[in-house]
C-alpha positions as protocol buffer text, in pm:
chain_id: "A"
residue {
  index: 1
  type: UNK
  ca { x: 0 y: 0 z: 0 }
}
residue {
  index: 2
  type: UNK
  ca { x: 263 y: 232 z: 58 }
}
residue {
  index: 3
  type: UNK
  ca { x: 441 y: 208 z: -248 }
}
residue {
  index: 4
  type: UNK
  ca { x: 94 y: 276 z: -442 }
}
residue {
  index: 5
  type: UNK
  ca { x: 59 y: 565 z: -203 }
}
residue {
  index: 6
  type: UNK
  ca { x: 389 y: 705 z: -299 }
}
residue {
  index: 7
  type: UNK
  ca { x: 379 y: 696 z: -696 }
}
residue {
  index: 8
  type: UNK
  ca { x: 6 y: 849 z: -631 }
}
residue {
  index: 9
  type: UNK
  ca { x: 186 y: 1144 z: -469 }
}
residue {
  index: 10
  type: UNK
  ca { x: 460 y: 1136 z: -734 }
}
residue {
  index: 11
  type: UNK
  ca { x: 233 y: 1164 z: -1010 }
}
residue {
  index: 12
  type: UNK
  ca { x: 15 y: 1427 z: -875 }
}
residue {
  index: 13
  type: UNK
  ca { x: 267 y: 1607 z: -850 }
}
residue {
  index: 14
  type: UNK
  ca { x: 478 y: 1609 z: -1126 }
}
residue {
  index: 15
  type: UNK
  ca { x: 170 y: 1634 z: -1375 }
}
residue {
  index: 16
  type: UNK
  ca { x: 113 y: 2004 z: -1273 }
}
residue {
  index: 17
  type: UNK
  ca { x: 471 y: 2126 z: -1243 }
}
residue {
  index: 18
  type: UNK
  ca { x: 720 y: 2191 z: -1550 }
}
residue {
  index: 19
  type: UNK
  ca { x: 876 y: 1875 z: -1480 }
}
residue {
  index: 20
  type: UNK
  ca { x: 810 y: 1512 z: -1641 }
}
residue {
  index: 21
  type: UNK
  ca { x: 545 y: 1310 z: -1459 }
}
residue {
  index: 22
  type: UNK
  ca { x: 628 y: 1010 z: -1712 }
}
residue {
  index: 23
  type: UNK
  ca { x: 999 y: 1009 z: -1603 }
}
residue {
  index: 24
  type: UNK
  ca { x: 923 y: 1028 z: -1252 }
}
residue {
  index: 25
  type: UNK
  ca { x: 692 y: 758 z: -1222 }
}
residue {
  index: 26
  type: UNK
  ca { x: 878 y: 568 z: -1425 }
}
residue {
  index: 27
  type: UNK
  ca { x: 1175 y: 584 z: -1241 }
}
residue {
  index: 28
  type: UNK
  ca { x: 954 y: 521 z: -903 }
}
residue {
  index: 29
  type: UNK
  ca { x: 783 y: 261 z: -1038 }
}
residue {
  index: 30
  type: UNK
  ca { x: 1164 y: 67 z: -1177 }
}
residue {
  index: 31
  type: UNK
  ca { x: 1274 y: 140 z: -849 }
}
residue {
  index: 32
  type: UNK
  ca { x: 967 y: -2 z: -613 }
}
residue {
  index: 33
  type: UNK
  ca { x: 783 y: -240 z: -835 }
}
residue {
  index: 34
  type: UNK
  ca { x: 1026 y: -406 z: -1015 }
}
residue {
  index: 35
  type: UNK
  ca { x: 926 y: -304 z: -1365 }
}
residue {
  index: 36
  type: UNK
  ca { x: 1066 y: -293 z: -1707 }
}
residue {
  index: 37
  type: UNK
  ca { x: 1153 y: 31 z: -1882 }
}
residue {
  index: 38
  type: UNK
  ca { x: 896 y: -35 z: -2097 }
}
residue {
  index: 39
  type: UNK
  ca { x: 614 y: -167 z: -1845 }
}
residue {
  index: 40
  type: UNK
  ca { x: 730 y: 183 z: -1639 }
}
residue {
  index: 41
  type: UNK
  ca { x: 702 y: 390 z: -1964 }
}
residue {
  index: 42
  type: UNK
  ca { x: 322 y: 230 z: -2009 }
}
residue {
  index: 43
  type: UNK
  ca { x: 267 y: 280 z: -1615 }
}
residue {
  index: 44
  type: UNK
  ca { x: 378 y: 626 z: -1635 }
}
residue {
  index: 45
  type: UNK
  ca { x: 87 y: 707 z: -1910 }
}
residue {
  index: 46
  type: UNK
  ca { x: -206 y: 456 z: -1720 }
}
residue {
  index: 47
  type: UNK
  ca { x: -162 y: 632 z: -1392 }
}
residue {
  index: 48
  type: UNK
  ca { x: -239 y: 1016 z: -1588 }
}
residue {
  index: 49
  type: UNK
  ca { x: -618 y: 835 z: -1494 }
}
residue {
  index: 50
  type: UNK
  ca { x: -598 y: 1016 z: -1171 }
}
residue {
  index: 51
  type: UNK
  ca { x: -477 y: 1344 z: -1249 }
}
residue {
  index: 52
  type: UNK
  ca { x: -749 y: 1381 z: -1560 }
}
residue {
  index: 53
  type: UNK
  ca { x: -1030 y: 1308 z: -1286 }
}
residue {
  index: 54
  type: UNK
  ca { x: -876 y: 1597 z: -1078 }
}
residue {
  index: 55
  type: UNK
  ca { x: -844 y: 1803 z: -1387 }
}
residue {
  index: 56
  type: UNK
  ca { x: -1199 y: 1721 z: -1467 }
}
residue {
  index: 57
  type: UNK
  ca { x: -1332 y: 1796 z: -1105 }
}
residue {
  index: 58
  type: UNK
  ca { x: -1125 y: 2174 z: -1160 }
}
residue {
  index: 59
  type: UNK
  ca { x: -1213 y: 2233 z: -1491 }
}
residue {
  index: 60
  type: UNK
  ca { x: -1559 y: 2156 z: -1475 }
}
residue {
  index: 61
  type: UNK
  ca { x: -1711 y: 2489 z: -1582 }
}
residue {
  index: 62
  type: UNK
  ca { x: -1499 y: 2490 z: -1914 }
}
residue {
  index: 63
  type: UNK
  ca { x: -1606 y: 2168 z: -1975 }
}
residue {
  index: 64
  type: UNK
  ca { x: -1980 y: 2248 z: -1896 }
}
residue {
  index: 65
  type: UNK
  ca { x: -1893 y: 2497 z: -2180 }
}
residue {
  index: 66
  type: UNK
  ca { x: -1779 y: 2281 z: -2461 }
}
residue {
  index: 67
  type: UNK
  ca { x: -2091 y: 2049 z: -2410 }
}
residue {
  index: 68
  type: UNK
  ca { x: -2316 y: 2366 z: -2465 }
}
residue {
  index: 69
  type: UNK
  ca { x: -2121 y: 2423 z: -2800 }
}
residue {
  index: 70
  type: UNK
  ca { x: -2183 y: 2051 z: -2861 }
}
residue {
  index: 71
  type: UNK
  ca { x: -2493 y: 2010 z: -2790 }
}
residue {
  index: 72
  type: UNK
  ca { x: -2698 y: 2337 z: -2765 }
}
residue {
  index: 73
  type: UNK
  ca { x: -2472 y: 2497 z: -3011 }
}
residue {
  index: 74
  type: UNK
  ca { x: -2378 y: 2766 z: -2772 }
}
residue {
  index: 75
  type: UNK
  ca { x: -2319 y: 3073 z: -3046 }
}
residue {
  index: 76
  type: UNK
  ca { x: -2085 y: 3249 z: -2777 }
}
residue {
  index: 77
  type: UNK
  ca { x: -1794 y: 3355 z: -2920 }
}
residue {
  index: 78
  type: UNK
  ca { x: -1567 y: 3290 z: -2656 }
}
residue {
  index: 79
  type: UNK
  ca { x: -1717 y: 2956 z: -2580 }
}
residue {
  index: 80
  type: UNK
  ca { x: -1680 y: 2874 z: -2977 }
}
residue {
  index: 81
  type: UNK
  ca { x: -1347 y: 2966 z: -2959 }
}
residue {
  index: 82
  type: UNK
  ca { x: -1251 y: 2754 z: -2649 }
}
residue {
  index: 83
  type: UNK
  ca { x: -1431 y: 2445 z: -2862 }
}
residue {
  index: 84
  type: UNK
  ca { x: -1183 y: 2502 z: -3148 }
}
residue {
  index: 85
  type: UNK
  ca { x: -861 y: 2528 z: -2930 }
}
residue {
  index: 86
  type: UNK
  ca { x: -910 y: 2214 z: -2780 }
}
residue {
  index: 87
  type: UNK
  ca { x: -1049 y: 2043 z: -3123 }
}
residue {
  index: 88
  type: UNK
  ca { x: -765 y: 2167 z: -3264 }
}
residue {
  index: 89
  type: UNK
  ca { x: -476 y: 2089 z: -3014 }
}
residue {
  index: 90
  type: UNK
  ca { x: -659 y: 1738 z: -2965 }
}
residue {
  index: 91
  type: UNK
  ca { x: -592 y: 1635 z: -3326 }
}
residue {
  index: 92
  type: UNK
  ca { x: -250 y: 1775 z: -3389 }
}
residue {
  index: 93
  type: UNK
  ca { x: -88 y: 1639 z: -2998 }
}
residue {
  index: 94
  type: UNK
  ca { x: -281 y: 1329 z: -3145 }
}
residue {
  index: 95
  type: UNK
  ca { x: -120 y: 1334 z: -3510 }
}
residue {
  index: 96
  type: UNK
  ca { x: 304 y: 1383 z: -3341 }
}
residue {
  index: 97
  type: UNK
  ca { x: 216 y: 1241 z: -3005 }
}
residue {
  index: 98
  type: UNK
  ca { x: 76 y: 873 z: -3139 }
}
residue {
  index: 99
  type: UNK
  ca { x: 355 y: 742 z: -3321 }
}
residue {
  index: 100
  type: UNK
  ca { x: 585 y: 922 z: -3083 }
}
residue {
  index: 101
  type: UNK
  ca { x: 452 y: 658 z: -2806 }
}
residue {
  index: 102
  type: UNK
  ca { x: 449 y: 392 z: -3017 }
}
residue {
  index: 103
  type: UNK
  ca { x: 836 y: 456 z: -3107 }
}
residue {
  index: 104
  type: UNK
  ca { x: 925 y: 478 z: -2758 }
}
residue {
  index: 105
  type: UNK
  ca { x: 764 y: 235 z: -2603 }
}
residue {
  index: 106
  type: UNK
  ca { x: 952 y: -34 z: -2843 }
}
residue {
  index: 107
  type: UNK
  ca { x: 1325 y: 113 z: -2764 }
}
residue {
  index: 108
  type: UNK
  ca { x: 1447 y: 89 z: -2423 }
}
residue {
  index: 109
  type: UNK
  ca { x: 1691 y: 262 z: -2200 }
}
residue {
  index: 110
  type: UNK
  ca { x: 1612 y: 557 z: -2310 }
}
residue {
  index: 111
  type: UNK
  ca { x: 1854 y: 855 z: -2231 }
}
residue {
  index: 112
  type: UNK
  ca { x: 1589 y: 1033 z: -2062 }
}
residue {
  index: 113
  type: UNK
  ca { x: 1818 y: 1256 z: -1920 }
}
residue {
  index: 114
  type: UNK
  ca { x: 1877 y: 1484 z: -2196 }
}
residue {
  index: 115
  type: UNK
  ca { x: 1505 y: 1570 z: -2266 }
}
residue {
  index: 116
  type: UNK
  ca { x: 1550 y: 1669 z: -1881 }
}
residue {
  index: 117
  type: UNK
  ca { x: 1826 y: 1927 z: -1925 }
}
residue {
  index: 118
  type: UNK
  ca { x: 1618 y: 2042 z: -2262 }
}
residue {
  index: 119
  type: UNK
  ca { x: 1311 y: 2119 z: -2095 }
}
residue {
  index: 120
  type: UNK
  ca { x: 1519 y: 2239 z: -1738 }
}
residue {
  index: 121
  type: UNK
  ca { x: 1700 y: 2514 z: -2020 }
}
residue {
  index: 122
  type: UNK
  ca { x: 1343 y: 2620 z: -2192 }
}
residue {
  index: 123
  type: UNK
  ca { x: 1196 y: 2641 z: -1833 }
}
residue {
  index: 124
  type: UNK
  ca { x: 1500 y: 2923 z: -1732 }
}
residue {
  index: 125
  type: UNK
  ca { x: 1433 y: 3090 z: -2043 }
}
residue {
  index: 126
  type: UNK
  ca { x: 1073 y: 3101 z: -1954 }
}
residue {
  index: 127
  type: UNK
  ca { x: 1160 y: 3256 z: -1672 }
}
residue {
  index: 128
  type: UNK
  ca { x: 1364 y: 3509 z: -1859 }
}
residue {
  index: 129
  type: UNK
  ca { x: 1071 y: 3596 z: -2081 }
}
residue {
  index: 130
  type: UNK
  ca { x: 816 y: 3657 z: -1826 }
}
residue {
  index: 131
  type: UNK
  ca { x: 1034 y: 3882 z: -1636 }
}
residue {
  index: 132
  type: UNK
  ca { x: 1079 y: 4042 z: -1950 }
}
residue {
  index: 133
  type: UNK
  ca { x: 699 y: 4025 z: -1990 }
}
residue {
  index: 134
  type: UNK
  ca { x: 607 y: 4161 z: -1719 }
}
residue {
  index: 135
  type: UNK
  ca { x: 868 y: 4509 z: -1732 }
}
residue {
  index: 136
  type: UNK
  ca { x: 706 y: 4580 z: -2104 }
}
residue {
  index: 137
  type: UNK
  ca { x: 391 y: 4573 z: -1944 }
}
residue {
  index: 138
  type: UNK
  ca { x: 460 y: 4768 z: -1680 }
}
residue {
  index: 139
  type: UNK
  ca { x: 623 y: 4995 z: -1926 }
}
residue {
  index: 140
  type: UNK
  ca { x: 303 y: 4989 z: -2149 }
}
residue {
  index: 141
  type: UNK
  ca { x: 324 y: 4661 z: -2357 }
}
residue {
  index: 142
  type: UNK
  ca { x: 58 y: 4403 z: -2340 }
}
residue {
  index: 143
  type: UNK
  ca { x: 48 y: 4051 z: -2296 }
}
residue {
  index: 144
  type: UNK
  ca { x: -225 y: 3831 z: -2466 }
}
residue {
  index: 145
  type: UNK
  ca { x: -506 y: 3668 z: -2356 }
}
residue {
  index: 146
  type: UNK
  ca { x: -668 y: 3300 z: -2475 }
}
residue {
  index: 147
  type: UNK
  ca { x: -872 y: 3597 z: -2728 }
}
residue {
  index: 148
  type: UNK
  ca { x: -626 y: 3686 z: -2895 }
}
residue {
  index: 149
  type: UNK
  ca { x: -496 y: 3349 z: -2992 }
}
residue {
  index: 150
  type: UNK
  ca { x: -532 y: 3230 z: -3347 }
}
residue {
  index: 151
  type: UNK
  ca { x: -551 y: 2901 z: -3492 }
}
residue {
  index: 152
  type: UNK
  ca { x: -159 y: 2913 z: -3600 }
}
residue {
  index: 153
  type: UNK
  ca { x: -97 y: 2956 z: -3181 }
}
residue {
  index: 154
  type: UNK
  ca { x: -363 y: 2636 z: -3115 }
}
residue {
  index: 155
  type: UNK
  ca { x: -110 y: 2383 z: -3386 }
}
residue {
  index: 156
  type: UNK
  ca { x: 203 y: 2543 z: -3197 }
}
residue {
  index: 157
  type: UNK
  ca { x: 76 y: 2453 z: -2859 }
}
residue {
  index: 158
  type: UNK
  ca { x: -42 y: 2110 z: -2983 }
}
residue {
  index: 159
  type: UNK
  ca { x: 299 y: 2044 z: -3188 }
}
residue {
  index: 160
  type: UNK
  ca { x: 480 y: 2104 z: -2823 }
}
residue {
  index: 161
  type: UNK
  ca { x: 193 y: 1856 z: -2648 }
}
residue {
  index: 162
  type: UNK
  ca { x: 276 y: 1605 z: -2911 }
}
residue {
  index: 163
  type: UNK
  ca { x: 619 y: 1620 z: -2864 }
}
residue {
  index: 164
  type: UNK
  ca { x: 568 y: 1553 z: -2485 }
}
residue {
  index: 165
  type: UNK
  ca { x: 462 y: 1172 z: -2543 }
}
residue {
  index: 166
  type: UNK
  ca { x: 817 y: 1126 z: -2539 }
}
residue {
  index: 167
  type: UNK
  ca { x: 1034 y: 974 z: -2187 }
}
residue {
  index: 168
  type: UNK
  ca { x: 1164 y: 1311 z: -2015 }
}
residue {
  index: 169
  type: UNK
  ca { x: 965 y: 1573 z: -2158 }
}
residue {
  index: 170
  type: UNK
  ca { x: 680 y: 1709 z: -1936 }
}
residue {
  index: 171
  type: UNK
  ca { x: 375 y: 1771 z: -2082 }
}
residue {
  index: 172
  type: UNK
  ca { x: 256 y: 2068 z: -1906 }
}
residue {
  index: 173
  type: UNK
  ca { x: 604 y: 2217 z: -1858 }
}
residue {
  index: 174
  type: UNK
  ca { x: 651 y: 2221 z: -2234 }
}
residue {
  index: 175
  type: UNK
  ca { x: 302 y: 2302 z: -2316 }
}
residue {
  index: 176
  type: UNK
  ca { x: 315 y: 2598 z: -2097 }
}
residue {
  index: 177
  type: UNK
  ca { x: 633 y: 2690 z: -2203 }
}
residue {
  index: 178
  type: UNK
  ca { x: 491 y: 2748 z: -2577 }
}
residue {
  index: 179
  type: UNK
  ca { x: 214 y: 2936 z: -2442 }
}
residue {
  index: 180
  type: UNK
  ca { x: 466 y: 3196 z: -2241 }
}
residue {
  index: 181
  type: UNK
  ca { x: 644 y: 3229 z: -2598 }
}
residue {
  index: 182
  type: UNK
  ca { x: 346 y: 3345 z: -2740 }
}
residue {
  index: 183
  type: UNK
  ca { x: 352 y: 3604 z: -2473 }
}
residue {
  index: 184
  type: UNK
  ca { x: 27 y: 3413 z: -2298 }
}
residue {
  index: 185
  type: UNK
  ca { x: -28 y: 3604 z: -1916 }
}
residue {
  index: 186
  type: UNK
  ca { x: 143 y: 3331 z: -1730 }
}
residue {
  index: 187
  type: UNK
  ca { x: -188 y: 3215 z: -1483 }
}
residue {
  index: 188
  type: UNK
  ca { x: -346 y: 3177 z: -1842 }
}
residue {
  index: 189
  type: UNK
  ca { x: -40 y: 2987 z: -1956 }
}
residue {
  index: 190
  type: UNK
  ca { x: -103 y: 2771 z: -1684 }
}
residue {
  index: 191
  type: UNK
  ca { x: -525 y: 2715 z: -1710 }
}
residue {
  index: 192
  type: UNK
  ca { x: -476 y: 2655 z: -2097 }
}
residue {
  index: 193
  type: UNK
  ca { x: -221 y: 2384 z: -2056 }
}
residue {
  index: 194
  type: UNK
  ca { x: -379 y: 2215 z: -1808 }
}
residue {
  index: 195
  type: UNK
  ca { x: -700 y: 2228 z: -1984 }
}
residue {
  index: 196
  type: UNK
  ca { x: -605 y: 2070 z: -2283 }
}
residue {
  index: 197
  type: UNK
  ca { x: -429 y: 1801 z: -2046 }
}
residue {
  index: 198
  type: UNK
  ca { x: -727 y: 1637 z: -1978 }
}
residue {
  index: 199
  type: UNK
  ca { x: -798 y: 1511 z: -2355 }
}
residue {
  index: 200
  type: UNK
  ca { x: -469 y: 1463 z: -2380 }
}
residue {
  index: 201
  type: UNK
  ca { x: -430 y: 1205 z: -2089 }
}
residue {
  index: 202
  type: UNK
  ca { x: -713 y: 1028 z: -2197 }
}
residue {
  index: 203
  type: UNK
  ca { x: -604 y: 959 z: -2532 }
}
residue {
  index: 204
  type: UNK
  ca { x: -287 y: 806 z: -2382 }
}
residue {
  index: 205
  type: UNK
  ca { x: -458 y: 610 z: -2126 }
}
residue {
  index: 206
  type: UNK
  ca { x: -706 y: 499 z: -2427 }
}
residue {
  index: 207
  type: UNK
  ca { x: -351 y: 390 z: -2625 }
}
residue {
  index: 208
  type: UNK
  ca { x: -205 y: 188 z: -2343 }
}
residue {
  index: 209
  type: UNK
  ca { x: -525 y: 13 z: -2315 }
}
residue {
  index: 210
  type: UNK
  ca { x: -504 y: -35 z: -2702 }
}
residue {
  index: 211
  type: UNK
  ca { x: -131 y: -63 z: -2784 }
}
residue {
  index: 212
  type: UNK
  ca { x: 33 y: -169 z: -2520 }
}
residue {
  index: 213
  type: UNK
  ca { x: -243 y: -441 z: -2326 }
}
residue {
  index: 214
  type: UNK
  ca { x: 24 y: -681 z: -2204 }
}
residue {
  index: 215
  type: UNK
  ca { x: 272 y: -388 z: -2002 }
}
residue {
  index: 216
  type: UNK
  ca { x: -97 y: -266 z: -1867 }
}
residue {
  index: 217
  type: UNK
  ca { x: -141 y: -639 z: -1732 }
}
residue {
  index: 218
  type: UNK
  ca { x: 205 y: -671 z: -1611 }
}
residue {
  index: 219
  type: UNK
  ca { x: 205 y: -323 z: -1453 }
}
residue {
  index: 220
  type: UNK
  ca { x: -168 y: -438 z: -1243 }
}
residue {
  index: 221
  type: UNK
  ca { x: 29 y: -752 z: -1187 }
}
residue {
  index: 222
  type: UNK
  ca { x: 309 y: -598 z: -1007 }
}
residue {
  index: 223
  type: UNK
  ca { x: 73 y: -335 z: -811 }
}
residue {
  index: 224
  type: UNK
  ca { x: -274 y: -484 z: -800 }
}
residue {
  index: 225
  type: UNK
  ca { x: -595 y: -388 z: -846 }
}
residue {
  index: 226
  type: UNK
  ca { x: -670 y: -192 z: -513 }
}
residue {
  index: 227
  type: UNK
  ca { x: -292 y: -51 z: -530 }
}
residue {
  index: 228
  type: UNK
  ca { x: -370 y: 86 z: -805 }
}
residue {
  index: 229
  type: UNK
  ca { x: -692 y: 238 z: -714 }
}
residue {
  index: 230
  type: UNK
  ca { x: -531 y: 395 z: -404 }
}
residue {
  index: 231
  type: UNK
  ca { x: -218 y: 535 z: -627 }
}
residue {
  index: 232
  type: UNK
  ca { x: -500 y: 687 z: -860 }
}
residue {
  index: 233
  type: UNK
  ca { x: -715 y: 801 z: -547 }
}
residue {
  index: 234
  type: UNK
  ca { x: -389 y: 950 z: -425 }
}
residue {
  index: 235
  type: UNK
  ca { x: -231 y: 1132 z: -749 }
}
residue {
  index: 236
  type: UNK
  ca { x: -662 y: 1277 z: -760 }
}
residue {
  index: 237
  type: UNK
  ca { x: -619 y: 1420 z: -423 }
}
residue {
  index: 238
  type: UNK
  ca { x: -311 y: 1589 z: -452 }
}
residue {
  index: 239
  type: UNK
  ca { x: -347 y: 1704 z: -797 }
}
residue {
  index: 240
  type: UNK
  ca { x: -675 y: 1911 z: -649 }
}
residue {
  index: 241
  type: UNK
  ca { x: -412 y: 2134 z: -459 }
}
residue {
  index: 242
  type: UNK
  ca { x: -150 y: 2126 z: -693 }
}
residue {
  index: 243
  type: UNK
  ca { x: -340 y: 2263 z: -1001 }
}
residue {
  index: 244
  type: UNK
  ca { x: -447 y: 2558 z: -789 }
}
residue {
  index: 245
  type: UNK
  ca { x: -128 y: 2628 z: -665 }
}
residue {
  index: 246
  type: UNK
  ca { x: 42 y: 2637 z: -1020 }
}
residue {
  index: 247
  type: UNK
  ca { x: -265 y: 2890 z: -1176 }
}
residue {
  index: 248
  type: UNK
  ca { x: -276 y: 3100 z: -885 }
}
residue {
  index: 249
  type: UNK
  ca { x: 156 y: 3116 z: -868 }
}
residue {
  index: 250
  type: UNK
  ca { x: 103 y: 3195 z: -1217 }
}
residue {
  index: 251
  type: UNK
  ca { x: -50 y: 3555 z: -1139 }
}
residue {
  index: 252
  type: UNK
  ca { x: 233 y: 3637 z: -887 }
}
residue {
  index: 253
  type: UNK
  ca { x: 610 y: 3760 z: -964 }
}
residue {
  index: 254
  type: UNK
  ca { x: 771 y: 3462 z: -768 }
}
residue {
  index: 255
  type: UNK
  ca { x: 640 y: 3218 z: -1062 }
}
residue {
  index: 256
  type: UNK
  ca { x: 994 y: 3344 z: -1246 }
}
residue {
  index: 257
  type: UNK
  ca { x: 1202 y: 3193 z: -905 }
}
residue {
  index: 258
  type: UNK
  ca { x: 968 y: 2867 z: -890 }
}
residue {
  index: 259
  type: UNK
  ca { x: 1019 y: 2818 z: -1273 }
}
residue {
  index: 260
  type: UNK
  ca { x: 1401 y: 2898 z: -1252 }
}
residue {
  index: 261
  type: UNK
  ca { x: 1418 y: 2677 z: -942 }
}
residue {
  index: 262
  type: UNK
  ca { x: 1260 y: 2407 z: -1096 }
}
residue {
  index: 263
  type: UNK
  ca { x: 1472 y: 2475 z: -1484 }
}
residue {
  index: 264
  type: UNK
  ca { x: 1776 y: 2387 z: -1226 }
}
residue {
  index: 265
  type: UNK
  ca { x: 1635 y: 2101 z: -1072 }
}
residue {
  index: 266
  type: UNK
  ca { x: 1536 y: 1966 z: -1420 }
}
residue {
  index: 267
  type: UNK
  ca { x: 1891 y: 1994 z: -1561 }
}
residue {
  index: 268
  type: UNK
  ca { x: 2049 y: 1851 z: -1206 }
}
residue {
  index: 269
  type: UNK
  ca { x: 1838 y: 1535 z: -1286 }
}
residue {
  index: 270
  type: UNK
  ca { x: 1923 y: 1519 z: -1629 }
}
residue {
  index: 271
  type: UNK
  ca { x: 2286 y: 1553 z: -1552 }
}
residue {
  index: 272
  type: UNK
  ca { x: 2247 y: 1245 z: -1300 }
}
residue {
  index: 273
  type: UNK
  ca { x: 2058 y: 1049 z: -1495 }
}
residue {
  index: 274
  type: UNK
  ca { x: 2245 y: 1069 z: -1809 }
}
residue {
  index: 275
  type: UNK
  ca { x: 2585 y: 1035 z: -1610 }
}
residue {
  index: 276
  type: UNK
  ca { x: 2452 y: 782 z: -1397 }
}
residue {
  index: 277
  type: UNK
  ca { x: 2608 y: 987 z: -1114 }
}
């Protein structure tokens, strides 16, 4: 029970920070389970179940809002355009991030390491940029809002959630991180990327199920049923607090030291994992 408990709490929290919840509960998982690389890899993407139902519990209103476009046809502007954002990000994360799995889940020992120090660099820079941000607006620029993104801004941010099925590359970090380059107000940054998360984890859970059936019944094998309910029940719980945390961080001027903090931490790991130090 313990051991469910703790990749719960790993996962929940490395979903909603800038750092990769597929490395991390793959290397927890290796390390207390026994796994494979590749039965971690698929364990890494099954346990996102949790974190979607938090994201789902937080996110409720928006998605109240794309079933009225659905299904009432909602002719709201806004609520229109929130429709086509995720539509569109959907497809394209779908179109790089499919074949992407299917690549890596066949190789193993992957140097997940560099991917690490990647993201840990684009995570200072992000920090660099919204400190940069933040002086043109206080010197009169703007920043942008989720209405003044186009559809070219929707494929970028779907290219970078793509690109995130791979070991080592965090989903939201890097989806976030695309957002801030497009000059996004940070908290936004944040609510977008976790927003689109939620289709995005489901589609990967959906492609374990699919893809990769027997790591799914070696990974339940290993855990067990109720250890993995209470490692989902556990990555819900303290996803609740941590996706709150990140938006409302997102409005303050300390997000640049918790996003350089965490760029550092990110390469440290990389360093140590690539090293083997």
């Amino acid at each position: 029970m313990i051991h469910s408990i703790i990749i719960g709490i790993v996962q929940g929290i490395s979903e909603w920070l800038p750092i990769s919840s597929k490395t991390q509960v793959l290397i927890a998982s290796q390390a207390l389970l026994g796994l494979t690389y590749s039965q971690a890899y698929t364990f890494g993407l099954f346990m996102e179940i949790g974190t979607v139902l938090a994201a789902i519990i937080y996110f409720r209103r928006e998605l109240l809002t794309l079933i009225r476009v659905i299904l009432l046809r909602s002719k709201d502007n806004q609520d229109r355009n929130l429709f086509i954002y995720v539509l569109v990000t959907t497809i394209i994360t779908g179109i790089i991030g499919a074949p992407l799995y299917l690549i890596a889940d066949s190789l193993t020992n992957i140097p997940i390491g560099v991917p690490m120090m990647i993201v840990g660099l684009v995570l200072i820079g992000d920090a660099v940029f919204i400190m940069y941000s933040r002086k043109r607006q206080q010197q009169g620029g703007t920043t942008r809002k989720f209405k003044d993104l186009k559809i070219k801004d929707y494929i970028i941010v779907g290219v970078a959630q793509g690109i995130a099925a791979l070991p080592g590359v965090s989903r939201s970090g890097i989806t976030t991180s695309a957002l801030l380059v497009l000059n996004v107000e940070p908290d936004e940054a944040f609510r977008l990327s976790f927003l689109i998360g939620i289709f995005a984890a489901i589609a990967a859970f959906g492609l374990t199920l699919v893809a990769t059936k027997s790591n799914v019944n070696a990974d339940l094998a290993a855990i067990g049923l109720p250890g993995m309910m209470i490692a989902i029940a556990a990555s819900l719980i303290v996803s609740l607090f941590l996706i709150d945390f990140m938006i409302k961080i997102g409005r303050r001027t300390k997000i640049t030291y918790v996003t350089s903090a965490l760029g550092v931490i990110a390469i440290v790991a990389g360093i140590l994992l690539t090293f083997g130090v």
